[in-house]
C-alpha positions as CSV (number, residue, x, y, z in Angstrom):
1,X,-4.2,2.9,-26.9
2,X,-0.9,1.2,-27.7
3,X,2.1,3.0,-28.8
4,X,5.3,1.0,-30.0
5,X,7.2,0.3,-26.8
6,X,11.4,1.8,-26.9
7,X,14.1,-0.2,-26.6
8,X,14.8,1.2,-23.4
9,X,11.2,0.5,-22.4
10,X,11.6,-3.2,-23.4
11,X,12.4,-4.8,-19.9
12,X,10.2,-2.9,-18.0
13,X,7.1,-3.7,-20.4
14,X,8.1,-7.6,-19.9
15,X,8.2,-7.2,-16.0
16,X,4.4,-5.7,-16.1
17,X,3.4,-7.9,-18.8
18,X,4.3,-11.1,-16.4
19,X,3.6,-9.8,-13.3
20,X,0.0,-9.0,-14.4
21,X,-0.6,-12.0,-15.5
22,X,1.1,-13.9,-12.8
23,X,-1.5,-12.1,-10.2
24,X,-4.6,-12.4,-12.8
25,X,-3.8,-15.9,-13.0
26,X,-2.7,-16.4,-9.3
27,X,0.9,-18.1,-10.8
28,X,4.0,-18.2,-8.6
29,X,6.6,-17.2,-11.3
30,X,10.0,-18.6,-11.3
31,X,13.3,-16.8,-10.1
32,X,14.8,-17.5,-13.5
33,X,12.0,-16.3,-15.4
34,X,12.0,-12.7,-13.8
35,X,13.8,-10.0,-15.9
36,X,15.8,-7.9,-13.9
37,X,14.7,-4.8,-13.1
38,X,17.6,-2.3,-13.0
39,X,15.8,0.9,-11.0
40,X,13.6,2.5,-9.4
41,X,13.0,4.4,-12.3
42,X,11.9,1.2,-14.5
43,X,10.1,-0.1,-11.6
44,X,7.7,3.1,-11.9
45,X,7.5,2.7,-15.6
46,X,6.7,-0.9,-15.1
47,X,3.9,-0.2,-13.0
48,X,2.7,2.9,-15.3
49,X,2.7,0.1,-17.9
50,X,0.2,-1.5,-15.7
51,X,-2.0,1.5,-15.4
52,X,-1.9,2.9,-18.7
53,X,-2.6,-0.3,-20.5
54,X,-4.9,-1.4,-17.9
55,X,-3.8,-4.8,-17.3
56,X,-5.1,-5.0,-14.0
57,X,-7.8,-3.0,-14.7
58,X,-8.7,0.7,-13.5
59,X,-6.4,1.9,-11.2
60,X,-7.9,2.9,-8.3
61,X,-5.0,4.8,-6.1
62,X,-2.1,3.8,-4.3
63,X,-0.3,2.5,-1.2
64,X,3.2,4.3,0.5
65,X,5.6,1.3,1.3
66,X,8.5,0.9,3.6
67,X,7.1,3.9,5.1
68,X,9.5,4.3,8.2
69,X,13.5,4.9,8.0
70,X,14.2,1.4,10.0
71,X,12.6,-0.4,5.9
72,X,14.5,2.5,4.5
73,X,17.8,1.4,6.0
74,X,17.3,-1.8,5.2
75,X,16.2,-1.4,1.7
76,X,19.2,1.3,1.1
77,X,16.7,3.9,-0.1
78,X,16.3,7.7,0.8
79,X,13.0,7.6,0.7
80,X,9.6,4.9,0.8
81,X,8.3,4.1,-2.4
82,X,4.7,3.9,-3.7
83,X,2.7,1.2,-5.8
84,X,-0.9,1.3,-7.6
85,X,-3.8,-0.2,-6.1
86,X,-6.4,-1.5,-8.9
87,X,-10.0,-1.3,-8.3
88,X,-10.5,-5.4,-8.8
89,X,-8.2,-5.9,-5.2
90,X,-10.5,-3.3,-3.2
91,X,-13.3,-4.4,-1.2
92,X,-15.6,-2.8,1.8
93,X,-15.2,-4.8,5.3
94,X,-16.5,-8.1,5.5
95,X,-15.7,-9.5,2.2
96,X,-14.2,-13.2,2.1
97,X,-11.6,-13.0,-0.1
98,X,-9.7,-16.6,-1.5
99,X,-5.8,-16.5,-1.7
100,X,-5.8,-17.0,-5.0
101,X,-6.9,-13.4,-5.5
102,X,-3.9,-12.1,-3.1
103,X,-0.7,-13.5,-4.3
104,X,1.7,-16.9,-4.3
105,X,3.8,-15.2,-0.7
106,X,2.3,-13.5,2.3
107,X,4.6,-10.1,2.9
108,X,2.7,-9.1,5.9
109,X,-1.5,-7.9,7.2
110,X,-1.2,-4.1,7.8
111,X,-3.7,-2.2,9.3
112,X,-3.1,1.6,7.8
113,X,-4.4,4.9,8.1
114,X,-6.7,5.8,4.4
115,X,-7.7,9.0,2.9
116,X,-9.6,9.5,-0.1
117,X,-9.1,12.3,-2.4
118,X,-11.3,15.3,-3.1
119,X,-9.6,17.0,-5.5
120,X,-6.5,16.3,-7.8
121,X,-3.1,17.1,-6.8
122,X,-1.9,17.6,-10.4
123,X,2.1,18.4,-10.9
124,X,3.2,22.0,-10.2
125,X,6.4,23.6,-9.8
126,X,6.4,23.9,-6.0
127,X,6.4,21.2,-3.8
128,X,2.3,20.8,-1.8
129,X,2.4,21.5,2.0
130,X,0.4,19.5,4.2
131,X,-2.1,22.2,4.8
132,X,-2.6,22.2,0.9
133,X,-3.1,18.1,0.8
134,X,-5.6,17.9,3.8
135,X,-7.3,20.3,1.9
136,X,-8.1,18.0,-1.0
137,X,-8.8,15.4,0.7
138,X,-12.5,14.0,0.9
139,X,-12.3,11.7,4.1
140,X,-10.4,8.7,5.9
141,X,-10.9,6.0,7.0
142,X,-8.8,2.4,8.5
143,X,-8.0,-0.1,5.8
144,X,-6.5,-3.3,5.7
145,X,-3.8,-4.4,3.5
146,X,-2.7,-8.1,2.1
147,X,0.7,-7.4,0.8
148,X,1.7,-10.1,-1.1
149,X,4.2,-11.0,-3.8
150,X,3.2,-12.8,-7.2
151,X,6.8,-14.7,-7.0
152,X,8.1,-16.4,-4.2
153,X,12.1,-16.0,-5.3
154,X,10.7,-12.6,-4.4
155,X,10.8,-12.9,-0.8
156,X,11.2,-11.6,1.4
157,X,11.8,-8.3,0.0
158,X,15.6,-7.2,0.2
159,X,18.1,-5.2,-2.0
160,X,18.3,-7.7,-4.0
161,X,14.4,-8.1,-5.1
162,X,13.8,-4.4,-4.2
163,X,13.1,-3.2,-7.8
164,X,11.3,-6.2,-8.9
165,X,9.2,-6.3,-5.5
166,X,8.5,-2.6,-7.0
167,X,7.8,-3.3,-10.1
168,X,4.8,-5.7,-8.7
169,X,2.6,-3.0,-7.6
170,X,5.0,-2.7,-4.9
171,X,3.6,-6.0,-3.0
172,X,0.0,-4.9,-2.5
173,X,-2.5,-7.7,-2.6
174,X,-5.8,-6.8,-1.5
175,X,-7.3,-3.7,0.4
176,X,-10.1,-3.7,2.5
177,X,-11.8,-0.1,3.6
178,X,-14.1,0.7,6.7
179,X,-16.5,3.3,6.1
180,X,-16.1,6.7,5.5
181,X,-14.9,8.8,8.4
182,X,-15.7,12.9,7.5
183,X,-12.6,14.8,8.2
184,X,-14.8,17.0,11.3
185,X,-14.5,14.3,13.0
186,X,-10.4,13.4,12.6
187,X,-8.1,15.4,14.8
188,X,-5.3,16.6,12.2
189,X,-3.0,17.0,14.9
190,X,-4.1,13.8,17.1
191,X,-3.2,11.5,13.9
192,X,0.4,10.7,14.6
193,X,-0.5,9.7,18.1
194,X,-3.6,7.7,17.6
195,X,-3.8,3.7,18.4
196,X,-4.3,0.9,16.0
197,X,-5.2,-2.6,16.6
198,X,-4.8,-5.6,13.6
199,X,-6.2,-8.8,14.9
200,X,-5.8,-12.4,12.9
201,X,-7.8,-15.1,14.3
202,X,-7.4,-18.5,12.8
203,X,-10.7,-20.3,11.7
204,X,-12.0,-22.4,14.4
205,X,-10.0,-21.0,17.1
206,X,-11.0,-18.3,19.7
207,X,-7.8,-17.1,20.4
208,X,-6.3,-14.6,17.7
209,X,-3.1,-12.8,17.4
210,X,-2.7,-9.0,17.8
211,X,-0.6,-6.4,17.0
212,X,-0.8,-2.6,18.7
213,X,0.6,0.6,17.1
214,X,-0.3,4.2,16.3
215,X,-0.4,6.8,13.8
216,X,3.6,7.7,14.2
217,X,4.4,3.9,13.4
218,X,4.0,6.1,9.6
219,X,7.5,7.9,9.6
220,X,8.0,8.3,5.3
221,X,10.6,11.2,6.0
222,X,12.2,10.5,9.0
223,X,13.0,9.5,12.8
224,X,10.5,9.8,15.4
225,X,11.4,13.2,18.0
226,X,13.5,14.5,15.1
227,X,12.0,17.5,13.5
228,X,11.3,15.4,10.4
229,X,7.4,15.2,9.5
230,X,5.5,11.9,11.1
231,X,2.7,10.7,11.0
232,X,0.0,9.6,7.8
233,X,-0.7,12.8,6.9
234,X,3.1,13.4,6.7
235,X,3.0,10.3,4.2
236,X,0.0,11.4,1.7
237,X,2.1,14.5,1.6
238,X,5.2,12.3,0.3
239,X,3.4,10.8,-1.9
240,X,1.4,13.6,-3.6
241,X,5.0,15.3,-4.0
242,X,6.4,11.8,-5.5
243,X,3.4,11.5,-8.0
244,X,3.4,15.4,-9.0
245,X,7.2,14.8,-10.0
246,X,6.8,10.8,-11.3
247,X,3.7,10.2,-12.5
248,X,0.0,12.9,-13.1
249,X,-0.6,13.7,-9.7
250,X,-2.9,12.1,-7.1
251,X,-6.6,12.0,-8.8
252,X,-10.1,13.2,-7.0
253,X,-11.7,9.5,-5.7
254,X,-8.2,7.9,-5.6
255,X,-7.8,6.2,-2.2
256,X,-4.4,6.4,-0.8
257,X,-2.9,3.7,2.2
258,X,0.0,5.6,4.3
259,X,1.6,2.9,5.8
260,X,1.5,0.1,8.1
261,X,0.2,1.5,11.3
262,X,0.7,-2.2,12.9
263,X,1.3,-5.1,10.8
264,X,1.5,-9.7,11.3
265,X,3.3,-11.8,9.5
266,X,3.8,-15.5,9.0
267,X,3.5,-17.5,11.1
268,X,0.2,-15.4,12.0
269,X,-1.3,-15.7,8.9
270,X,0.2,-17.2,6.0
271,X,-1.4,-18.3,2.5
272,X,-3.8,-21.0,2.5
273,X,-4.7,-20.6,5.9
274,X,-8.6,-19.4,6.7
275,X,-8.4,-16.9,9.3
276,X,-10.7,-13.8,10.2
277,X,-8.9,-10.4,9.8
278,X,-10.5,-7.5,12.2
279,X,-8.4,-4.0,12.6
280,X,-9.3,-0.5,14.0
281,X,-8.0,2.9,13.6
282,X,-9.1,6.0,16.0
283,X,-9.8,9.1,14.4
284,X,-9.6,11.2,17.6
285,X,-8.3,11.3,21.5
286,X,-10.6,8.8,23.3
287,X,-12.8,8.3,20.3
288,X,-14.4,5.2,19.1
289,X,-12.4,2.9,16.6
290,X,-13.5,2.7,13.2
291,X,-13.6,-0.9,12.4
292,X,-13.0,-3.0,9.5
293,X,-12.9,-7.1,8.8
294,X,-12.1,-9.5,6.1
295,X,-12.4,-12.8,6.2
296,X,-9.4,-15.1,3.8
297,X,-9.8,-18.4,2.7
C-alpha cells in the first residue's frame, strides 16, 4: 500500500529507491548520484522503505554489523547497527551463487553465529534480557555472509559512507545457512568461547585461505574481560532491544546473523573471482562443527 511520502521522507525514499534497484539490477552507482544520507535515523527509514514497499522482496530478518567496539571506534558510533536481510539473498549450503546477485564491491566473507526465531519479540516498555530472547528462539545454526556494497564510492565503509553504507541494507549481500542445530544441543554458556573456521579456496587451486575465530569475536556492547555482555547471544539481545524501540520487533521465522565470528577480505576473495566458500561454527565444547559451503562465480 502506498502512502504519499513527507518532505522529510523525500531523501531517504530516493536512497531505497536506487539502492534497490542498483542491487536488483546488479549496477555500480556513481558517487555523484548518491543522495546524502544525513543519519542513522534516515538510514533506518530508508531501509524500512525497502521492507514495507517490498522492493527487494519479503524480508526475511536481519544481520548485526560492526558488531565489536574496535568497528565502533572506527565508525564513531555507540553502538553496531543492523540491516534487513531479504528472502531472494538467502540460500541453504551448497548453492553457486553469481556476483551479479551479491553487489558491485566485496566488504568482506564472514562466517557468523545464526539463530532463528520462535516467537516475536514485539516492542514493550522494558528492555528483553537474554534469558527472555533465548527463550524465543527456535534454533541456530553457522551462516555465511557476502557483504557487499551496490556502489563502489561506497567503499570501504568509513564515517564518511557510514549512513549511506546503512542505508544499503547495511552491506549484506548474500547469506548462506547450515542446517538447523536444536538449541539441546548449543551450550548457552559455551557460545562466546566456541571456534569458527571461514575457508576461501580459489577455483582450481588446492590451497585455500583461512581465517580462525570464536564466538567472543561478537562484542555488540563492549570490550572483551570487561563486564559488558559478549558473545552472539549478547548481540540478538542488542538487536531485539534495537528493533523493539526502531522498527516492530524481531518476527517468529526471522533469521538473525550476530556478527562476523571470523571474516576474509580482498585479496582473498574479491568479485569476479570463482572460489569455493566452506565455514564451521561449533555448537558445544569439543563438539562437531556444523558446516556450511557456497560456491561464487
Amino acid at each position: 500500500s502506498s502512502r504519499p511520502i513527507g518532505e522529510s521522507q523525500k531523501m531517504p525514499w530516493a536512497v531505497a529507491v536506487m539502492l534497490a534497484k542498483a542491487r536488483a539490477e546488479a549496477q555500480d552507482i556513481p558517487k555523484d548520484s548518491i543522495p546524502t544520507v544525513s543519519s542513522m535515523d534516515d538510514a533506518y527509514t530508508a531501509q524500512g522503505f525497502m521492507i514495507q514497499q517490498g522492493l527487494l522482496g519479503a524480508l526475511k530478518g536481519w544481520k548485526v554489523g560492526a558488531a565489536n567496539p574496535a568497528a565502533q571506534t572506527k565508525l564513531g558510533i555507540p553502538e553496531p547497527f543492523r540491516g534487513p536481510i531479504f528472502a531472494n539473498y538467502v540460500a541453504e549450503s551448497g548453492t553457486q551463487i553469481p556476483w551479479s546477485r551479491v553487489g558491485c564491491v566485496l566488504s568482506a566473507v564472514e562466517v557468523e553465529f545464526c539463530f532463528v526465531m520462535a516467537k516475536p519479540l514485539p516492542p514493550r516498555d522494558t528492555p528483553y534480557t537474554e534469558d527472555e530472547v533465548w527463550g524465543a528462539v527456535d534454533y541456530m545454526t553457522t551462516a555465511i555472509e557476502i557483504a557487499a556494497q551496490r556502489s563502489s564510492a561506497l567503499s570501504p565503509m568509513s564515517r564518511e559512507t557510514l549512513y549511506r553504507s546503512v542505508a544499503d541494507c547495511a552491506v549484506n549481500g548474500f547469506v548462506v545457512m547450515g542446517k538447523p542445530v536444536p538449541l539441546t544441543e548449543v551450550d548457552r554458556e559455551a557460545l562466546p568461547n566456541l571456534p569458527a573456521t571461514l575457508t576461501v579456496t580459489p577455483q582450481g587451486s588446492t590451497e585455500g585461505k583461512t581465517a580462525l575465530g570464536a564466538g567472543d569475536n561478537v562484542l555488540p556492547c563492549g570490550p572483551k574481560g570487561g563486564s559488558a555482555a559478549v558473545g552472539p547471544l549478547a548481540s540478538l539481545t542488542w538487536l531485539a532491544n534495537h528493533l523493539a524501540t526502531t522498527h516492530t520487533g524481531l518476527q517468529a521465522g526471522e533469521l538473525v546473523i550476530s556478527g562476523a565470528a571470523a571474516l576474509l577480505k580482498k585479496p582473498d576473495c574479491d568479485v569476479g573471482m570463482a572460489c569455493t566458500v566452506t565455514a564451521g561454527v561449533t555448537f558445544r565444547p569439543g563438539g562437531t562443527p556444523v558446516e556450511v559451503s557456497l560456491v561464487l562465480q
